[in-house]
N, C-alpha and C positions, 0 to 999 in steps of 0.2 A: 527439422534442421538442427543440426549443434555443431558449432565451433571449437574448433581444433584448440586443445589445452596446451600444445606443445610451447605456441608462440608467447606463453604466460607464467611458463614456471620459473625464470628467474626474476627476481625481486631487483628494483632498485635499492631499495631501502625500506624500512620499517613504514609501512602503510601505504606503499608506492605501488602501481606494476604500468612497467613502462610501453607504452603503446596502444593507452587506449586516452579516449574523451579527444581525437581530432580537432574538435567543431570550435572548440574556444573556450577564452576562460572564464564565461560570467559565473556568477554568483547565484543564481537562479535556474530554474528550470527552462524559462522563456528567453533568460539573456546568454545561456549555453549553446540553446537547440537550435537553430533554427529549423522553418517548417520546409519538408519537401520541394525541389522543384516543383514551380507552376503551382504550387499551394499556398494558402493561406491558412493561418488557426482559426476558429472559430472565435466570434465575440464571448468577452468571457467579465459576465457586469462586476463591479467592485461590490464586495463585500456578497460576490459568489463561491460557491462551493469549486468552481471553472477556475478564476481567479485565484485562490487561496492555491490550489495544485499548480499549476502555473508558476508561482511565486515561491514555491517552495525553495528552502535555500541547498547548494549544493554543497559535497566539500569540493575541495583544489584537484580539480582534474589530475588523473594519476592515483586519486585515493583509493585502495583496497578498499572491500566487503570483508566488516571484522563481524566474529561469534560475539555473544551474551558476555562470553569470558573473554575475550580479550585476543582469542587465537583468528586469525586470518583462515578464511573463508577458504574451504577446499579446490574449490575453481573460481577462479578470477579472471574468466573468460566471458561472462554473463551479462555483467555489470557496463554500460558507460558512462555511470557516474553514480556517487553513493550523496542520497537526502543525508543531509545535516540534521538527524535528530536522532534523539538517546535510543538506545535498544534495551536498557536495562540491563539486571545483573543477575537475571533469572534464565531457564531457558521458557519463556514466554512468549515473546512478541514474536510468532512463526508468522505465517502465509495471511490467514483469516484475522487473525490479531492487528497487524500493521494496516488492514486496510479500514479497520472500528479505528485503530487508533488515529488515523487521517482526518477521517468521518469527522471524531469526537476534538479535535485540537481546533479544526475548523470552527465544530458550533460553539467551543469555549471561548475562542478567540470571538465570535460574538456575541457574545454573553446569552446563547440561544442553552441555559442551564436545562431547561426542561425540554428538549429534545435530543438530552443525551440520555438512551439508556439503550439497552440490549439484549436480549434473553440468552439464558444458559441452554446448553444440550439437552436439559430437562424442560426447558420449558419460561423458568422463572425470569419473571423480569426485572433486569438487575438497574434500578434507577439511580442516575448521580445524581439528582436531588431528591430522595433520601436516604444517600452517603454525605451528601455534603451539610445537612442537617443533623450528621451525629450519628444515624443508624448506620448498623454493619450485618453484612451478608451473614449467619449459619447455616451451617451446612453437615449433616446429620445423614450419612448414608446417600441416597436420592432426595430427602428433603431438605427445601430451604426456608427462612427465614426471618426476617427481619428483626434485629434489637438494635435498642439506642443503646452505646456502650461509649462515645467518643463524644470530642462537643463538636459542635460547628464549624466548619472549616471548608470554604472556598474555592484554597487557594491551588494554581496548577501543582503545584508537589502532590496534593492528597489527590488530585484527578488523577495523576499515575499511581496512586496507591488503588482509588478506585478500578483504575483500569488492568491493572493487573490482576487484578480477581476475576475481573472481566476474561482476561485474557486463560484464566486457569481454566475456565467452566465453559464457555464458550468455543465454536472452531465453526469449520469448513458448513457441517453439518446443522446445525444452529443458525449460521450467518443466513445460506441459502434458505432457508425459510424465513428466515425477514425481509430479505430483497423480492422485487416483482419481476418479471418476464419484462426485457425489454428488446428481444433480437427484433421483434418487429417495430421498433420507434430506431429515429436519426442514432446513431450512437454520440455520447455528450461523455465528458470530461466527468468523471467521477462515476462511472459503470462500473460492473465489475462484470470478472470473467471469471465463474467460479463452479467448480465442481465438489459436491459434498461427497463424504467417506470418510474413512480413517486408514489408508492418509487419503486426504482433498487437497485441492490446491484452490489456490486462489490470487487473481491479480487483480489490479485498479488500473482505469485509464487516467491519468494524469494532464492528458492531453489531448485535443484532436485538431485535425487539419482538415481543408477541402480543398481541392482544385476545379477550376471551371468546367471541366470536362466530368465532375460528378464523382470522382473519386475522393475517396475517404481514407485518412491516415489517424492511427492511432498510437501513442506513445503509452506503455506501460511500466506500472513498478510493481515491484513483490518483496515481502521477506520469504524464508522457505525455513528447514530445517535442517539444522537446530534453529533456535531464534536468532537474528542476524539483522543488522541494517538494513534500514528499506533500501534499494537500492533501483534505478533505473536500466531496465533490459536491452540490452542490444540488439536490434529489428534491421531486419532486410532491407529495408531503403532509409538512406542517409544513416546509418548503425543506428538509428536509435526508432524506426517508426515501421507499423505493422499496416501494410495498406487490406482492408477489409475487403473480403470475399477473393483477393488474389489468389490464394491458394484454397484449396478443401474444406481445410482444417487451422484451425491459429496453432503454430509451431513455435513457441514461447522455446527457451535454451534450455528451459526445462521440466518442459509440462506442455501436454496435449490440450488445448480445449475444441471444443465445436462452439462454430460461433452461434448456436444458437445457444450456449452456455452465457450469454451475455442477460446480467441483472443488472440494477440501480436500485437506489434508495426511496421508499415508498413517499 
């Protein structure tokens, strides 16, 4: 399925387009959406990875999907609402990248240091604790490296310098070999739906819902390409939610998955 661009090309104004986010104006994922008729969200414990997606902060309903540079998002049909967090000033933080960067904000925000790291395309395993101890990635052809060359530093600015590196060496293909098979478990609020290549796509569940009759709704976000705000996708019930196994196929506004293309985090 893809939505007609027609009712989206005129701008209100710089960062506006007028006619989307309905639902209301919280501030959060959870205080925007509400969940499907006859549904519920799933419990989601504090100081979970459920939780933290959840709570993510929105911008002001009406907000564009802006690029790396500053230019507004070719289709602005996709979106019902854009996460409040930085994209950067690189073309980086694509499809694969936004969904580590989630991941990784989540375990810094609990100071979970040592289960943030990720391997590159090649293989290597890129640790923020030891980036944040001083050492820096080389990278020499296909090999990589470790040298201490920086001093110690913590603090969230150098995790997005970490993560950026991350982001240069790693993708689609990389991610999907860290994540495990999960189409056959309940689906949970921080899965992904991801397909490796070059180009791969990749999306996160943000969200999920149930209704007493056993149905299953899922809320997704994605950056894509060029690198761009993560932004929240517009789904066939309620515009913002994907009810599972309703159709074939998950028909994302801009990418095909099969659901058994659905991972999580090990």
């Amino acid at each position: 399925m893809r939505w007609s661009l027609a009712a989206f090309l005129i701008l209100s104004g710089p960062g506006h387009v007028p006619g989307l986010h309905a639902q209301g104006n919280g501030a959060t994922v959870a205080a925007r959406f509400a969940a499907p008729a006859g549904a519920a969200r799933t419990t989601a414990e504090p100081g979970s990875f459920a939780h933290y997606l959840r709570q993510l902060p929105l911008r002001p309903p009406g907000s564009a999907v802006h690029l790396f540079d500053g230019r507004p998002k070719a289709r602005q049909d996709v979106h019902a609402a854009v996460i409040d967090m930085s994209v950067g000033g690189k073309d980086l933080q694509q499809c694969a990248d936004a969904v580590i960067r989630l991941h990784a904000e989540h375990l810094f925000a609990q100071g979970r240091h040592a289960d943030i790291h990720y391997r590159f395309t090649n293989g290597f395993p890129a640790e923020w604790e030891r980036w944040r101890e001083g050492q820096r990635i080389r990278v020499e052809g296909n090999t990589c490296r470790w040298s201490r060359t920086a001093t110690p530093d913590s603090s969230h600015a150098q995790l997005l310098n970490y993560l950026n590196t991350v982001f240069s060496y790693a993708g689609t293909l990389s991610l999907a070999t860290e994540l495990v098979p999960a189409a056959h478990r309940p689906p949970q609020s921080g899965d992904v739906f991801i397909q490796g290549g070059s180009p791969g796509h990749a999306v996160i569940v943000v969200d999920v819902a149930r209704s007493a009759d056993g149905r299953t709704y899922l809320m997704l976000a994605q950056s894509y390409m060029p690198a761009q705000e993560i932004h929240i996708l517009r789904g066939p019930v309620a515009d913002v939610w994907y009810e599972v196994g309703a159709t074939d196929v998950l028909r994302t506004p801009e990418w095909t998955f099969n659901w058994s293309d659905r991972k999580r985090w090990p």
